[in-house]
N, C-alpha and C positions, 0 to 999 in steps of 0.2 A: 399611555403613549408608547411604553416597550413596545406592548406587544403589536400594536399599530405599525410599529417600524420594522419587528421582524415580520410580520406577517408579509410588507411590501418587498423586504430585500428578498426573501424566498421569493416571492411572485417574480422577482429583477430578475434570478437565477436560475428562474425555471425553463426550460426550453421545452416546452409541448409540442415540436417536431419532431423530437427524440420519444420513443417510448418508454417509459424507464423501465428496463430489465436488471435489477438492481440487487444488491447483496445480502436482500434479508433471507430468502428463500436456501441461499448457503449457510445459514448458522445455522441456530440449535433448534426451531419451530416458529409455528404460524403464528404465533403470539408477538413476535415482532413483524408480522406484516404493515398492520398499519401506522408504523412509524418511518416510514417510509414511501406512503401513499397510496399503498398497496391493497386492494378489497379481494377478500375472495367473492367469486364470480359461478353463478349455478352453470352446470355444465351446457352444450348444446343440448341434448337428448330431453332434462329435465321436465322441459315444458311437454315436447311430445311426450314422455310419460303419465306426466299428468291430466293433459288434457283424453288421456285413451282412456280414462275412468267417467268420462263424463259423458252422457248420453243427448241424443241428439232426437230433436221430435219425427225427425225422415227418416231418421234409423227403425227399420221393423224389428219388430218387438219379441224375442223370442219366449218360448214356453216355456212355463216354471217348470221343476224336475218334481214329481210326486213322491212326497214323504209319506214314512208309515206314519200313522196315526197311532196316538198311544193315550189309553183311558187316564179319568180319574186317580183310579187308583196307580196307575202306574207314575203318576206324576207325583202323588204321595210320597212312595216308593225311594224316588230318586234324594230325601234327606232323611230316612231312616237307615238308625244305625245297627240294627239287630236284624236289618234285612238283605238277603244275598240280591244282589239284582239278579233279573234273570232277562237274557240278550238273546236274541234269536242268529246272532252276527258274528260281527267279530270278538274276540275272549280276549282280544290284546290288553284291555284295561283291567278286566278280572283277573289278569296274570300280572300285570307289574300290581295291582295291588296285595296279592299274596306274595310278593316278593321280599325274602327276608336277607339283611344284611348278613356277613359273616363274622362267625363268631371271634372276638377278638379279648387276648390275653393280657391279662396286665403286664407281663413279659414282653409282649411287640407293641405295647403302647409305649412303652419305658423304650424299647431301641429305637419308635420312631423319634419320641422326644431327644434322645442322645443326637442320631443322624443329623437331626433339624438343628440341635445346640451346636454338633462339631464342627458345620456346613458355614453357619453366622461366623463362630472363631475365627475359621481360616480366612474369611469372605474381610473380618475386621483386621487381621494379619497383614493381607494383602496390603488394604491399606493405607494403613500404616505405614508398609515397609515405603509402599511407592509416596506419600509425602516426605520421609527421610531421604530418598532420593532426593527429591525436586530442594528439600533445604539447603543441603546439600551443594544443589549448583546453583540455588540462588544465592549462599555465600559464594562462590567462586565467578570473579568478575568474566572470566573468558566462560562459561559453559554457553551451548550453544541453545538459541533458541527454539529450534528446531526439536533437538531432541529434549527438552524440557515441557516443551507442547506435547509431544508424545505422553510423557510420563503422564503431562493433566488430563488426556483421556481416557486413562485408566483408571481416574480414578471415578464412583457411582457419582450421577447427575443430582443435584447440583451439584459441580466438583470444587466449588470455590467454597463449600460450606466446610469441606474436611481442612482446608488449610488455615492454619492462626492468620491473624488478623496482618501481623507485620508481614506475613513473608505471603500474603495477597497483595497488599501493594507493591511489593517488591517484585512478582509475577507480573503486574500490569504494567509495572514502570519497564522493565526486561522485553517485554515484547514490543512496548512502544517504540523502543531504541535500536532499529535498524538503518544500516546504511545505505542501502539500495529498497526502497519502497516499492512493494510490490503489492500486486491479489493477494498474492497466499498469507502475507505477514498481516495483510489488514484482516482477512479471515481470521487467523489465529487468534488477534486483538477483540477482535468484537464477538471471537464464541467466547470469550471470559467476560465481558460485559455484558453480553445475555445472561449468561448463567447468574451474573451478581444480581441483573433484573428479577429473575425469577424468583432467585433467593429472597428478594424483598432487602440485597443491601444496595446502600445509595452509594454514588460514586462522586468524588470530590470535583475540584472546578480542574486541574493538572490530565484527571484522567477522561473525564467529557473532552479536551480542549485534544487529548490525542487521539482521539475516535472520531475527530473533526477532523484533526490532519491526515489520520490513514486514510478515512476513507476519500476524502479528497484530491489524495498523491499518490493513491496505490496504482497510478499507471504515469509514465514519463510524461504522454501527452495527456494534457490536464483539457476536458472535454466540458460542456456542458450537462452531460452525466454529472461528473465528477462533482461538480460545481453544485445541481442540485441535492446530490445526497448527501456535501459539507453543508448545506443550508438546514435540510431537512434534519440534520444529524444537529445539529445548533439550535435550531428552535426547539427540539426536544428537550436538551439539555433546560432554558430556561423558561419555557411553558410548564414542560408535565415538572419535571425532575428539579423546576426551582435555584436551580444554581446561576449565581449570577455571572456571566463570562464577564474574563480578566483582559489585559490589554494584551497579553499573548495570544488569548483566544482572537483577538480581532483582528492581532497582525496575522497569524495564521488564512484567514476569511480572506485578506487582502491579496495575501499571497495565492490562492489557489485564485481570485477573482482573475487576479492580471495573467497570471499564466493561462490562463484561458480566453485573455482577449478581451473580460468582458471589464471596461475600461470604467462605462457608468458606473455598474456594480462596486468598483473598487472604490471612487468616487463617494458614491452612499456608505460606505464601511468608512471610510476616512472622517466623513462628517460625523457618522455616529460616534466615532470615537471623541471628536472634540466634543459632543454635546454631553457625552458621559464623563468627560474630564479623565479620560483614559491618559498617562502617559507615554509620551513615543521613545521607546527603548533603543537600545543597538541595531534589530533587526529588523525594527519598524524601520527607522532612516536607507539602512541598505535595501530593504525594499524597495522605498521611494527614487533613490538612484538607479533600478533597475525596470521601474515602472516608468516615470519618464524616458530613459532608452528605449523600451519598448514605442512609447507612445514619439519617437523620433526628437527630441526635444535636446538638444547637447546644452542648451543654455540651463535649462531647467534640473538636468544632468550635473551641473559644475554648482549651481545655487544646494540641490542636496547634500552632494559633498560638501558643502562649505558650513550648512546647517546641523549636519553633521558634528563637527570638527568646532562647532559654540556652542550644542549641548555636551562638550565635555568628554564626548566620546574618543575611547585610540581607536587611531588609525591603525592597521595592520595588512598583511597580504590581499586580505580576503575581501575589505574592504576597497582596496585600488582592483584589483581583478574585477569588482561590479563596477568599477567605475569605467574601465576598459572596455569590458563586454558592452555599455552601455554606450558610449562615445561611438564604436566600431556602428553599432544598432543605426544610433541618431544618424548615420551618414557621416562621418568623423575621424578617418582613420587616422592621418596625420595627429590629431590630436590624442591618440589612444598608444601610438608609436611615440609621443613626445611624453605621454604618462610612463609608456616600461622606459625608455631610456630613463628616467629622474631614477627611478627603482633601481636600474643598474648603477647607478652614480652612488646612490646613500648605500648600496650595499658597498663599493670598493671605499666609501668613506667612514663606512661604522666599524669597530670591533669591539666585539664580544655581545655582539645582540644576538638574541635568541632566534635559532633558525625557524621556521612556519614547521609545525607538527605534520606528518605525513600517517598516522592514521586516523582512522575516522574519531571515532571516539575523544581523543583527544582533542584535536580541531575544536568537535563539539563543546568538551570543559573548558577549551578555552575563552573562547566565544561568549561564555555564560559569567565567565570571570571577568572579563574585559567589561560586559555591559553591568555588573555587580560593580564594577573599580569604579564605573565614572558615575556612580551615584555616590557613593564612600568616599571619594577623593575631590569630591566639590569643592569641601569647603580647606582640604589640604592643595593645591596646585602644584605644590614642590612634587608633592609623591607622588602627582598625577604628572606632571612630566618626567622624573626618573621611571614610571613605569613604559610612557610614551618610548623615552631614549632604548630600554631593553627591545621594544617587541620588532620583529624582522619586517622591513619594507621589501624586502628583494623579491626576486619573479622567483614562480615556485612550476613545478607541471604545468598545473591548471592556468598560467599566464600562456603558455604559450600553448597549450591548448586551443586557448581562445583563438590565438592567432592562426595557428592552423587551417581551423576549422572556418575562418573567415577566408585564408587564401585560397583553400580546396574549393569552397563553394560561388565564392566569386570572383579571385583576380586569377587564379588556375598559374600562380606564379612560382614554378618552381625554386625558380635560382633564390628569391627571399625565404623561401621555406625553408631549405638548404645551409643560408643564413643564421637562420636561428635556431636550430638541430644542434648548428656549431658553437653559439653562443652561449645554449643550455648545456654543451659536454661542456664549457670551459667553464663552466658557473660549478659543476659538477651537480647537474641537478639530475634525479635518480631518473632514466628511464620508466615509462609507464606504457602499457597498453593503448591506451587511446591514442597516443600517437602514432603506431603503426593501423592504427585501424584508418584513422584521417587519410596517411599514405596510401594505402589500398583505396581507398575513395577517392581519393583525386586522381587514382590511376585509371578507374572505372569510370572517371567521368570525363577526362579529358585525353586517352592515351588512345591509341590505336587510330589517330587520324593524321598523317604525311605531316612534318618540317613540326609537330609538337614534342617540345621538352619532355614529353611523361612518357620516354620509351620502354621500351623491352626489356632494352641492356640493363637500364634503371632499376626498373619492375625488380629484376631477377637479383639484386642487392640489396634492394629495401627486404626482399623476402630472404634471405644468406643470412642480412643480420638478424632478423627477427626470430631464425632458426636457432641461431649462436645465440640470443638472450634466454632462448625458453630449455634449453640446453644447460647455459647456468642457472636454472631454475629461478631466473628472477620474481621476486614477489608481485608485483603489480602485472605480469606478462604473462597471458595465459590465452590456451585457444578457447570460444566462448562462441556463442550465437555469430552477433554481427561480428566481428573479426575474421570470419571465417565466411561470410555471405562479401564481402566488401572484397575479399581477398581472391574469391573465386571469379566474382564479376570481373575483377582488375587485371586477372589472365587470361579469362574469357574474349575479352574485348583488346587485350595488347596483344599475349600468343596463341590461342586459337585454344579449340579444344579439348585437343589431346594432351599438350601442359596441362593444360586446367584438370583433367582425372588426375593427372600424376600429382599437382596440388591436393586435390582431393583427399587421394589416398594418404597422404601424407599428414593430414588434419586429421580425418578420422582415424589414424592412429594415434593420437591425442587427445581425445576428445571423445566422451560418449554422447553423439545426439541424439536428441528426440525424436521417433520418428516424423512428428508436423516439421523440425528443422530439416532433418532430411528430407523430405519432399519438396521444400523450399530449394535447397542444392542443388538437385536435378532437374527442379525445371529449369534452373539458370543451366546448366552444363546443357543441355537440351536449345534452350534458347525460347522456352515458352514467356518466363513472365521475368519480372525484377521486383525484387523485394519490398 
């Protein structure tokens, strides 16, 4: 019956509209094609080539080329060993047969053996030294992963085979854990999971379950691509590789289904789980809160929150910010504005709870502790509501990010933006990038047309302070892709385009781009395309 069910959810996920041009042909060889669906294919030419050997009864026939003729004895001739042939021709064979090697000393047999021994040494030096590195930073929590991939290419194919067993998982686990999901990191991830392939080692159910989320979220927009290679990448796991997926692996499935839309799909993952007796964790219920918004549901929306909050689960920032997002979705704002007001009340009436973490990383442990606390503190209540009382309710960035990005795209209302700019300084909540990027998008979307709020004079202050933040070298503000496309549009379109180079310039002194970024810039300065 498994495999009955994965077989159909792959088919729910697959979109044969799409071709899949897919990411096995970037790893390490052709041996992972067909885990992915991928056949190799005979060239065009092939057939022509073959069919040119094969003759045709209307094809005229041409003349055989006349051979000498060679007696009896001459055929004799050709396996005696006491007899010279004798050729009337060519002597090229009678000459590499008397060809004698050269004479060689036991003196340069002995230096070749040394060279060939000192060649190995240094070859097993190397490394050596480079997995002392990579230990190295895989004790050191902050090393980058980036340059720790490096190091793993240097070392001989298979390279997972020179590393001890701990600090392989430690590798897998290190690359799994990026902030921002991209191609390149899901690359990195799955050339070490080839390699373990080939190696003939097997990979646990933790490290299948993140070769299922890279490849599924290595791009923002979660496509039906993506969708079928987290499938195809999941039934491998428990077809060939026999590993049974866990209930993360499923919330994972769900999560990539919905962000992609495909709503059924998510549906069939949901039931699978009940039928496998899967439990729903922390991040399975915030899903369900975000999935409903999606699917426009605000009733359905307030019932997960609630189902939430009786399996035992805390509540925290992160948890009300999907409920937010969610309400705003379902058509619901008033109701999403009556969620941060509560959050502002319980923050001026708490002291001493824990503010919400602002790096990644940490978010992430905490996340994993909160869903770890409401399975251990069941059958405690006390210590599950004093841990309740510590965690932070209060709006953090990403609250009003949401809101932002909800006024920029649909109510184009400056004056509440402005509002709550003001109520995050007074909150003292840090300044981030995304909010000046939001601003630039609302200026490029709504500015440059007569009696609108998103003028010039405006423009030219959201851009003063945003020069004055990256001046103090604030940590989260920094010039990047879209901040810099939003920001050029939003001059382009309020002061013309002569501001807009002198923006320009002024970015690209910040900022090394890409040349495809670049070409992107100019055609907006230009007035060819929008991003």
């Amino acid at each position: 019956m498994d495999n009955l069910f994965i077989d159909a959810l792959v088919r729910a996920g697959t979109c044969w509209e799409h071709a899949y041009q897919g990411i096995a042909h970037k790893l390490s060889g052709p041996q992972n094609f067909s885990q992915f669906g991928l056949h190799w294919r005979l060239g065009q030419n092939t057939i022509g080539r073959m069919r040119s050997f094969s003759s045709s009864p209307f094809t005229r026939v041409q003349p055989l080329v006349c051979l000498q003729e060679y007696s009896q004895d001459d055929y004799k001739q050709m396996v005696d060993h006491y007899e010279e042939p004798t050729y009337d021709g060519d002597t090229s064979v009678i000459a590499q047969s008397q060809h004698r090697p050269p004479d060689i000393t036991p003196k340069k047999i002995e230096e070749k053996i040394q060279g060939l021994t000192t060649s190995f040494q240094n070859s097993e030096e190397i490394v050596s030294s480079t997995v002392h590195q990579m230990i190295n930073m895989l004790n050191s929590p902050e090393a980058d992963s980036e340059k720790l991939f490096d190091f793993y290419k240097e070392l001989p194919f298979p390279g997972v085979l020179h590393i001890p067993w701990k600090y392989r998982n430690k590798l897998l686990q290190r690359l799994s854990v990026v902030e921002k999901k991209s191609r390149k990191a899901m690359l990195r991830y799955m050339c070490i999971v080839d390699d373990m392939k080939a190696a003939g080692l097997s990979l646990d159910v933790s490290q299948w379950t993140s070769a299922v989320h890279l490849v599924g979220r290595c791009y923002s927009i979660v496509t039906a691509v993506e969708v079928e290679s987290a499938l195809r990448m999941w039934k491998e796991m428990e077809e060939e590789a026999d590993v049974r997926s866990s209930h993360i692996t499923f919330n994972i499935l769900f999560d990539i289904a919905v962000k992609s839309g495909k709503f059924v799909l998510a549906e069939m993952i949901l039931q699978e789980m009940e039928t496998r007796h899967l439990k729903v964790n922390r991040f399975a219920h915030v899903g369900l809160i975000y999935y409903y918004g999606l699917r426009h549901d605000g009733d359905k929306v307030r019932k997960a929150y609630r189902d939430l909050i009786e399996a035992g689960q805390i509540v925290d920032t992160v948890v009300l910010n999907c409920v937010i997002v969610s309400l705003i979705r379902a058509g619901e704002l008033p109701a999403a504005e009556q969620v941060y007001q509560r959050m502002k009340a319980i923050r001026a009436k708490r002291i001493g709870a824990r503010l919400p973490p602002t790096n990644f990383k940490r978010s992430r442990e905490l996340a994993r502790v909160l869903d770890q606390a409401a399975i251990y503190y069941k059958k405690d209540p006390e210590r599950r509501k004093q841990l309740q009382r510590e965690q932070s309710l209060s709006p953090d960035v990403h609250t009003y990010v949401i809101f932002l990005q909800h006024h920029v795209s649909e109510t184009g209302e400056l004056q509440r933006i402005a509002d709550l700019l003001d109520e995050m300084q007074l909150l003292r909540i840090p300044i981030h990038g995304r909010l000046f990027m939001e601003l630039f998008r609302g200026f490029s979307l709504h500015g440059g047309v007569r009696y609108s709020s998103w003028t010039a004079v405006r423009l030219e202050s959201v851009w003063s302070s945003f020069m004055d933040v990256l001046e103090n070298e604030t940590e989260d503000v920094f010039v990047g892709k879209w901040i810099a496309i939003w920001a050029i549009r939003a001059f382009v379109k309020c002061c013309g385009k002569k501001r807009s180079i002198e923006i320009w310039d002024e970015l690209r002194s910040r900022w090394k781009a890409s040349e495809k970024d670049t070409s992107v810039i100019y055609s907006i300065l230009v007035g060819d395309q929008a991003p």
